[in-house]
Each structure stands twice: as structure tokens, then as C-alpha cells.
Biopython code that builds the backbone (N, CA, C, O; Angstrom):
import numpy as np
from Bio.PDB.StructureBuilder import StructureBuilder

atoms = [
    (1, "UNK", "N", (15.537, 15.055, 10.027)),
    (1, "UNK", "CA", (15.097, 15.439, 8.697)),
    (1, "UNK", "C", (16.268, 15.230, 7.731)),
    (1, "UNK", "O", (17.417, 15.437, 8.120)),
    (2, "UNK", "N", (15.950, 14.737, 6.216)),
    (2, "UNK", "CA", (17.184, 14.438, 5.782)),
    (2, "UNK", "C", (17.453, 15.750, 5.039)),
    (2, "UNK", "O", (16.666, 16.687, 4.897)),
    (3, "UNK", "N", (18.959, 15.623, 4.503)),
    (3, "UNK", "CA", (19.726, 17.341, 4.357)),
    (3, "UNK", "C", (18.512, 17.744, 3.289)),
    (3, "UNK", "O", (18.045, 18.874, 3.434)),
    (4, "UNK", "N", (18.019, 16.996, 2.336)),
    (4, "UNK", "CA", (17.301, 17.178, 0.931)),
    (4, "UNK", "C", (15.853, 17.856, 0.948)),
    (4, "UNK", "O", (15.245, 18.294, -0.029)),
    (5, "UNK", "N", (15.522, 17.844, 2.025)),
    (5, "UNK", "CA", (13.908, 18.502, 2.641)),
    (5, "UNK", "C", (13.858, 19.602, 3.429)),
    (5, "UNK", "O", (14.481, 20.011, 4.409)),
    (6, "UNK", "N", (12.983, 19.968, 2.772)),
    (6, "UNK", "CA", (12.221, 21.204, 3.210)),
    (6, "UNK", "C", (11.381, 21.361, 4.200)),
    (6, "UNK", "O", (10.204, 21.156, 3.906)),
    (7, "UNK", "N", (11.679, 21.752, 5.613)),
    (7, "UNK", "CA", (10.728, 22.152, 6.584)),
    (7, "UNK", "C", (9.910, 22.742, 6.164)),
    (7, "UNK", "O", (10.129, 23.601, 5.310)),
    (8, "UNK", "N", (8.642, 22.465, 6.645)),
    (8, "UNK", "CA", (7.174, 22.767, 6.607)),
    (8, "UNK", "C", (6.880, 23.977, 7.822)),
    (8, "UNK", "O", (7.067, 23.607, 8.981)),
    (9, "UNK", "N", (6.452, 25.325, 7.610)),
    (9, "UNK", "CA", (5.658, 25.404, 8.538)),
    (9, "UNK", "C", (4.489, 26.051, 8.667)),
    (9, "UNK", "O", (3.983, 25.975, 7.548)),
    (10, "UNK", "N", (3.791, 26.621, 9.345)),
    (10, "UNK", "CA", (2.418, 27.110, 9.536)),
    (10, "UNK", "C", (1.993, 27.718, 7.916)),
    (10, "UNK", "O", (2.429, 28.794, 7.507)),
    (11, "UNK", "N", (1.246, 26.991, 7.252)),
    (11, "UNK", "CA", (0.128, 27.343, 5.965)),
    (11, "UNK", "C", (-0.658, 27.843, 5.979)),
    (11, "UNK", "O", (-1.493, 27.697, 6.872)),
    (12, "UNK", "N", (-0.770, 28.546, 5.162)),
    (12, "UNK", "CA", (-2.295, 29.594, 5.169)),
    (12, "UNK", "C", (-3.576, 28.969, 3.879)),
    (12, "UNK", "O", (-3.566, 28.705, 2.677)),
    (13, "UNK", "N", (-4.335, 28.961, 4.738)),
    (13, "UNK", "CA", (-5.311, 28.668, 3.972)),
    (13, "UNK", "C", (-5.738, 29.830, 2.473)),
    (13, "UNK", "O", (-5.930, 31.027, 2.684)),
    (14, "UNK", "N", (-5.821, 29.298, 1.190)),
    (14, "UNK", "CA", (-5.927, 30.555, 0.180)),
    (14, "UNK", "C", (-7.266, 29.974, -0.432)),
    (14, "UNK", "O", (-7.673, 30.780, -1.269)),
    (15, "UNK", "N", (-8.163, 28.801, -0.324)),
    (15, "UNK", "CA", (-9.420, 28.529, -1.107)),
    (15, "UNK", "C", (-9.666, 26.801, -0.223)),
    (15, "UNK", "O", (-8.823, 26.105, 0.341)),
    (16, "UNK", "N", (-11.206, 26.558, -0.432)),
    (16, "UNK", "CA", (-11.396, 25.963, 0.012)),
    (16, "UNK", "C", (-12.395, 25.469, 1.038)),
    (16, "UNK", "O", (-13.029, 26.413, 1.509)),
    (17, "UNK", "N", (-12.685, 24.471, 1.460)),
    (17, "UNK", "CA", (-13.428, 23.816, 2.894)),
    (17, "UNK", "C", (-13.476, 22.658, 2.860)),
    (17, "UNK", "O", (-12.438, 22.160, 2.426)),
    (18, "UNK", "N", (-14.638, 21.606, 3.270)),
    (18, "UNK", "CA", (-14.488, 20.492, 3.009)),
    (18, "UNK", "C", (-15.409, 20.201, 1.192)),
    (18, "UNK", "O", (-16.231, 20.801, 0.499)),
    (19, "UNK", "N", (-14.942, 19.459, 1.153)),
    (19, "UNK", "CA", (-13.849, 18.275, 1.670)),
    (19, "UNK", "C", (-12.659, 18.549, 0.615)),
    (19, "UNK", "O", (-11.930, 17.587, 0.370)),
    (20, "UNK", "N", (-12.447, 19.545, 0.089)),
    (20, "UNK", "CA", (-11.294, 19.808, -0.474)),
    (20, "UNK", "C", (-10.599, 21.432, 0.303)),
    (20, "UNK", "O", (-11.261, 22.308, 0.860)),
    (21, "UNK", "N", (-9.520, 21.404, 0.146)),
    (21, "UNK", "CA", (-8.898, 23.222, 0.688)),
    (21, "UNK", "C", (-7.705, 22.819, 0.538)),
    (21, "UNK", "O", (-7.358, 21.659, 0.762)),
    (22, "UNK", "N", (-6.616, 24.127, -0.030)),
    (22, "UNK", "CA", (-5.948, 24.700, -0.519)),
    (22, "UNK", "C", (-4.785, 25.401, 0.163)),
    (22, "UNK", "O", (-5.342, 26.409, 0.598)),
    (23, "UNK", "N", (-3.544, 25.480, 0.511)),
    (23, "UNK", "CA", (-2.908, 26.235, 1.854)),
    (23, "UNK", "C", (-1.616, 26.316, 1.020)),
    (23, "UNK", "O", (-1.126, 25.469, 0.273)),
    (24, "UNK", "N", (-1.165, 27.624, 1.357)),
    (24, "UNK", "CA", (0.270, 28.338, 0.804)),
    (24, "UNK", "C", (1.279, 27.772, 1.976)),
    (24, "UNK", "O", (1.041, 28.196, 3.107)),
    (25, "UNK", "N", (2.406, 26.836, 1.819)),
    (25, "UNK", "CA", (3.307, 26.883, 2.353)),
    (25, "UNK", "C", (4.199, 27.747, 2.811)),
    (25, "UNK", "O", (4.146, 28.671, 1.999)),
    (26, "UNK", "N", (5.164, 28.071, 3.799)),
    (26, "UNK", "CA", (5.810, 29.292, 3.375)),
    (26, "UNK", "C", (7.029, 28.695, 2.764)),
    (26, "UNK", "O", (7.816, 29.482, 2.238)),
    (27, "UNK", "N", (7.320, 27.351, 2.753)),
    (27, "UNK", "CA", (8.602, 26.430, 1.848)),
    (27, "UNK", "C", (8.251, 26.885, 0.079)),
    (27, "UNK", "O", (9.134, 26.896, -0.778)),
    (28, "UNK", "N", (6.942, 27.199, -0.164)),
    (28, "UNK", "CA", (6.849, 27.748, -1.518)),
    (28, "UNK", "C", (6.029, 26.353, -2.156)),
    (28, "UNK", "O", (5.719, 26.355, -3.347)),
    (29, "UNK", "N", (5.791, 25.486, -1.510)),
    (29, "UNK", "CA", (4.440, 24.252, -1.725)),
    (29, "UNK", "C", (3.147, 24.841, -1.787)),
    (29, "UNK", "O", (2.695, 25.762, -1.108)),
    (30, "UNK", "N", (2.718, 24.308, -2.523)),
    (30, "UNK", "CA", (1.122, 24.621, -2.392)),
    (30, "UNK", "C", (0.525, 23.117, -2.183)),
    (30, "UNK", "O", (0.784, 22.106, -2.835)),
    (31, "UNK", "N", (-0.242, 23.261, -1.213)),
    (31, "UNK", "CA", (-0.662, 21.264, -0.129)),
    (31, "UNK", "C", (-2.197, 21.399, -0.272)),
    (31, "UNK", "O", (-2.847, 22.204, 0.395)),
    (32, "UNK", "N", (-2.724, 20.574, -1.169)),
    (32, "UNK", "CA", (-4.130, 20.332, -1.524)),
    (32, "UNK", "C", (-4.555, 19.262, -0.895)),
    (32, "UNK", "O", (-4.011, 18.178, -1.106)),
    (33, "UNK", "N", (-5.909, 19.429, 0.246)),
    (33, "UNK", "CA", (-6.152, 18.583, 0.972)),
    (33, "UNK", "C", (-7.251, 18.184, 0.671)),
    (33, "UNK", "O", (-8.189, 18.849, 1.112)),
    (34, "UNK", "N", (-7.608, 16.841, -0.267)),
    (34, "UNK", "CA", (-8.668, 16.175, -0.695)),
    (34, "UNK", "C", (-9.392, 15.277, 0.246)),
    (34, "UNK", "O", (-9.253, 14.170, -0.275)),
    (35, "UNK", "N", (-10.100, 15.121, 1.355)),
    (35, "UNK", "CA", (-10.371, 14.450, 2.480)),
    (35, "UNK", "C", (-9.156, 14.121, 3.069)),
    (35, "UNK", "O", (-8.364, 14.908, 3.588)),
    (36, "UNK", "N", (-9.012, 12.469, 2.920)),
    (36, "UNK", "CA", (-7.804, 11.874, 3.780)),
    (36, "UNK", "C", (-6.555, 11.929, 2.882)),
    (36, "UNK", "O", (-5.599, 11.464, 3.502)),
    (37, "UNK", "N", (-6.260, 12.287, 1.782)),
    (37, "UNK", "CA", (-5.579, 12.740, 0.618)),
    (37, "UNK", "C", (-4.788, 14.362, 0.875)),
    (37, "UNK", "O", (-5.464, 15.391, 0.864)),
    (38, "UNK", "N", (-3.329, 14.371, 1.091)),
    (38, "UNK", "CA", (-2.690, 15.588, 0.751)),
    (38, "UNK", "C", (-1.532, 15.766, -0.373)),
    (38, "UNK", "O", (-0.376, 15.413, -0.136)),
    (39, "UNK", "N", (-1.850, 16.233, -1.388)),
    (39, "UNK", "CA", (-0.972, 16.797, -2.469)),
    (39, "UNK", "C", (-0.117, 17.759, -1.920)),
    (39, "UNK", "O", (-0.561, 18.711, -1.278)),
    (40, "UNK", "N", (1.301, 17.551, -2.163)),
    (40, "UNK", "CA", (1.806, 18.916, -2.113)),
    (40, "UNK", "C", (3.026, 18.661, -3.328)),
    (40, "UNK", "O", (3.626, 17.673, -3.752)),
    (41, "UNK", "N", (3.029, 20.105, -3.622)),
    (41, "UNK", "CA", (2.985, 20.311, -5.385)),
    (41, "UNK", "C", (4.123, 21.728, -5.270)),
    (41, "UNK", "O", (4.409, 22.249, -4.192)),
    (42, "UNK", "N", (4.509, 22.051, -6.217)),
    (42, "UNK", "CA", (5.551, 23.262, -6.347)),
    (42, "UNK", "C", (4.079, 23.643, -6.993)),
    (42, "UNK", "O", (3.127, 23.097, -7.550)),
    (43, "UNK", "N", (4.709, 25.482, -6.363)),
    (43, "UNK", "CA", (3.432, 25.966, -7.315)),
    (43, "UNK", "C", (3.005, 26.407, -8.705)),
    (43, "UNK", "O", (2.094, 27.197, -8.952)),
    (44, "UNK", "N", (3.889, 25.706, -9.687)),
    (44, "UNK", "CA", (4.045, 25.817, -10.948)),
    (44, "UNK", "C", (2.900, 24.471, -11.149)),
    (44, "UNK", "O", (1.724, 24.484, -11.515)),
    (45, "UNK", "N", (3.584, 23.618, -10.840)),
    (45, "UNK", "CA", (3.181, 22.442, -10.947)),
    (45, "UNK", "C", (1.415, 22.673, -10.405)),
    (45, "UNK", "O", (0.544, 22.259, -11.171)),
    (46, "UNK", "N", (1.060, 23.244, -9.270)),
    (46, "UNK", "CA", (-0.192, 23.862, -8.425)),
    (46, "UNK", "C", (-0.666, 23.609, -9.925)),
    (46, "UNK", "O", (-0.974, 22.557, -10.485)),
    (47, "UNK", "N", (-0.609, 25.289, -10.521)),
    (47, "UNK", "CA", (-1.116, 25.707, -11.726)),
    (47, "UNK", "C", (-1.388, 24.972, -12.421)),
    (47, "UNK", "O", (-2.530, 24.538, -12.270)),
    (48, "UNK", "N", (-0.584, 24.400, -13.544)),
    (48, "UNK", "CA", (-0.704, 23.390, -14.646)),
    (48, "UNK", "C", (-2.260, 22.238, -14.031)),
    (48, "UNK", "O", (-3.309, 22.093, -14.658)),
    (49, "UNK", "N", (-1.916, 21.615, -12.717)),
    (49, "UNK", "CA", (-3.132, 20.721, -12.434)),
    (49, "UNK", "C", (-4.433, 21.233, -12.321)),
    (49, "UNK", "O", (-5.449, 20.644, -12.690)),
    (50, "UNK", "N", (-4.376, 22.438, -11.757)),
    (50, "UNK", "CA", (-5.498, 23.627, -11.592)),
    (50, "UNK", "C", (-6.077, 23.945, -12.940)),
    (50, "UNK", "O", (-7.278, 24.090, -13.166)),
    (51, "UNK", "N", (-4.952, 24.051, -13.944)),
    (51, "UNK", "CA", (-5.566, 24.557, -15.350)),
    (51, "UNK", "C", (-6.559, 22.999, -15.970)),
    (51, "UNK", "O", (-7.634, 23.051, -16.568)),
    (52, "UNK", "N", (-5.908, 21.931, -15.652)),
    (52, "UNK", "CA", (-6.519, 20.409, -16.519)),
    (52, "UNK", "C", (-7.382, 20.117, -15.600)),
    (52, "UNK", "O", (-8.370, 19.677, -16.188)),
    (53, "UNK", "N", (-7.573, 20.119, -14.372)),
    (53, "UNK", "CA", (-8.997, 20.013, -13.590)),
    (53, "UNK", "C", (-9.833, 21.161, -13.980)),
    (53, "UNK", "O", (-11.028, 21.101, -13.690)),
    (54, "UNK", "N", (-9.433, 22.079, -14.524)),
    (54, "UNK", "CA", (-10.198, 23.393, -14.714)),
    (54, "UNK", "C", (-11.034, 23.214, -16.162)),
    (54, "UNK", "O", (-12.262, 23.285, -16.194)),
    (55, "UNK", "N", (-10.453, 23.045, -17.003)),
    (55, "UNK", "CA", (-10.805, 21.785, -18.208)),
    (55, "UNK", "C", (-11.808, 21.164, -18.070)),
    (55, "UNK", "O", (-12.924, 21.576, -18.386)),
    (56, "UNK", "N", (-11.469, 19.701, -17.407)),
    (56, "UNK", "CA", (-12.079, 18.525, -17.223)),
    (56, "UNK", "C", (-13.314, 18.885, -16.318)),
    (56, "UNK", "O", (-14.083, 17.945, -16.114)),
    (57, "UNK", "N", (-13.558, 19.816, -15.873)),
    (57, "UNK", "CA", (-14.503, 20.717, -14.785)),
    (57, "UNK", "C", (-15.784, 20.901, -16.402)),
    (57, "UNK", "O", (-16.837, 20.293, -16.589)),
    (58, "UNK", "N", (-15.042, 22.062, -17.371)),
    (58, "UNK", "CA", (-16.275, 22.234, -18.545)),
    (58, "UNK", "C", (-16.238, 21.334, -19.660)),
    (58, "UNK", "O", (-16.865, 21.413, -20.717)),
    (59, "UNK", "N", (-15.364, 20.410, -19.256)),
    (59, "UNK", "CA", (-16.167, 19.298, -20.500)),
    (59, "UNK", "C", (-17.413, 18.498, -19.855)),
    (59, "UNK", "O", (-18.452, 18.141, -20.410)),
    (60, "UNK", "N", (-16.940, 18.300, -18.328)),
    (60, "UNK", "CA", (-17.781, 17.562, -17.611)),
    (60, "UNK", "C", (-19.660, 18.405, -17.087)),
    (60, "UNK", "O", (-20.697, 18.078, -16.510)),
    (61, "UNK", "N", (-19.114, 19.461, -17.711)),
    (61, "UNK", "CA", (-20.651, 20.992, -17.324)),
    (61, "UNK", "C", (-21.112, 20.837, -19.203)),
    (61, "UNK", "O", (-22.309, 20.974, -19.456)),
    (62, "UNK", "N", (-20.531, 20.672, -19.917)),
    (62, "UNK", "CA", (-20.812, 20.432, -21.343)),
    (62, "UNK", "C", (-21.473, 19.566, -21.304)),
    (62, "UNK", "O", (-22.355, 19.796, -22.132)),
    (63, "UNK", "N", (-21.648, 18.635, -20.848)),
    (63, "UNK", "CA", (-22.390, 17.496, -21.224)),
    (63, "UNK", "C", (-21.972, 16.102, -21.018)),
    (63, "UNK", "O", (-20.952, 16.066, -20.330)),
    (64, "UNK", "N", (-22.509, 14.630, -21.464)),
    (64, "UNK", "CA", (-21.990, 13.636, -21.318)),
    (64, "UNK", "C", (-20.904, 13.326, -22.701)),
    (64, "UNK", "O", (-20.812, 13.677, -23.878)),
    (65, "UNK", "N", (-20.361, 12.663, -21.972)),
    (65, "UNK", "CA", (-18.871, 12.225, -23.427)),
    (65, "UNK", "C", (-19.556, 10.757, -23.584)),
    (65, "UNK", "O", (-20.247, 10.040, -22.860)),
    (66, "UNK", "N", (-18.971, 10.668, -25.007)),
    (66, "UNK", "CA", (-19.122, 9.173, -25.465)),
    (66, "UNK", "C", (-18.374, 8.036, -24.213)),
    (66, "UNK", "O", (-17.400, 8.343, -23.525)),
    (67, "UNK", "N", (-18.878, 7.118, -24.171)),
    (67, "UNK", "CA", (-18.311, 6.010, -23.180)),
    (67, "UNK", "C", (-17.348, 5.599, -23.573)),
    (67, "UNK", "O", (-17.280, 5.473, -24.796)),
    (68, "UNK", "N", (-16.376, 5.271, -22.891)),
    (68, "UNK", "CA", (-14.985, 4.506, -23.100)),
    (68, "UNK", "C", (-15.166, 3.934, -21.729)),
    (68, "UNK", "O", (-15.822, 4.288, -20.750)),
    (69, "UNK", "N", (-14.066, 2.557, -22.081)),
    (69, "UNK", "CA", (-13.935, 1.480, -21.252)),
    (69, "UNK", "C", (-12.782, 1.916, -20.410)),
    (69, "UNK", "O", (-11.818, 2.450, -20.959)),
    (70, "UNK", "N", (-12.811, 1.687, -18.823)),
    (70, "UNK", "CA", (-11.597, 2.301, -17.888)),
    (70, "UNK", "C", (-11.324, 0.689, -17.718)),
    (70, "UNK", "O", (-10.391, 0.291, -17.020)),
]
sb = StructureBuilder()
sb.init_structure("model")
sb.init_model(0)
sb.init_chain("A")
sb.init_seg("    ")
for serial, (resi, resn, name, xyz) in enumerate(atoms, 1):
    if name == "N":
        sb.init_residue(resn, " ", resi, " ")
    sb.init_atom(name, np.array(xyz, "f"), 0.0, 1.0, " ", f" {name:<3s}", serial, name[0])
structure = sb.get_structure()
């Protein structure tokens, strides 16, 4: 392991199932497991993404948005 990292160990699950869930590090990570997809995030950082998916959650329950080109 290099000197700069943080051992991982046993997480607790805090929200979640499939195909998304949620687990408290005890390194102080919070590791978001989106299917084959794992985030792991300081849990400040957790928050802030939690708050703009939390957002993008009631604009998307509001209704349809005008179209824009991706």
C-alpha cells in the first residue's frame, strides 16, 4: 500500500439496496455503490453530491424541462 492511502475496512451499510447502497467507512469515506460503479467520496464531499442529486431528483418530479442538445 503506498505511504499516501488509507486502509479500508469493514463498512457499514447506512441506506440503500440494489442497485444503488450507501456504506460508512471507518477511514471516514462514504463508498456509493451504483451497480458495477463505486464512488468513494470524503463525507463532505458525500453531502454536497447528495444535496445536487437531491435537486435534480425535484426538478426531474416537477416536470419535463425544455430540451437541450447533449
Amino acid at each position: 500500500m503506498a505511504a499516501d492511502a488509507t486502509a479500508h475496512g469493514a463498512a457499514e451499510r447506512i441506506a440503500g439496496g440494489e442497485p444503488c447502497s450507501v456504506y460508512r467507512c471507518p477511514c471516514g469515506c462514504v463508498h456509493v455503490h451504483i451497480g458495477a460503479v463505486t464512488l468513494r467520496l470524503a463525507a463532505a464531499t458525500f453531502r454536497d453530491v447528495a444535496l445536487v442529486i437531491g435537486e435534480a431528483a425535484l426538478a426531474l418530479a416537477a416536470g419535463p424541462a425544455a430540451a437541450v442538445r447533449h
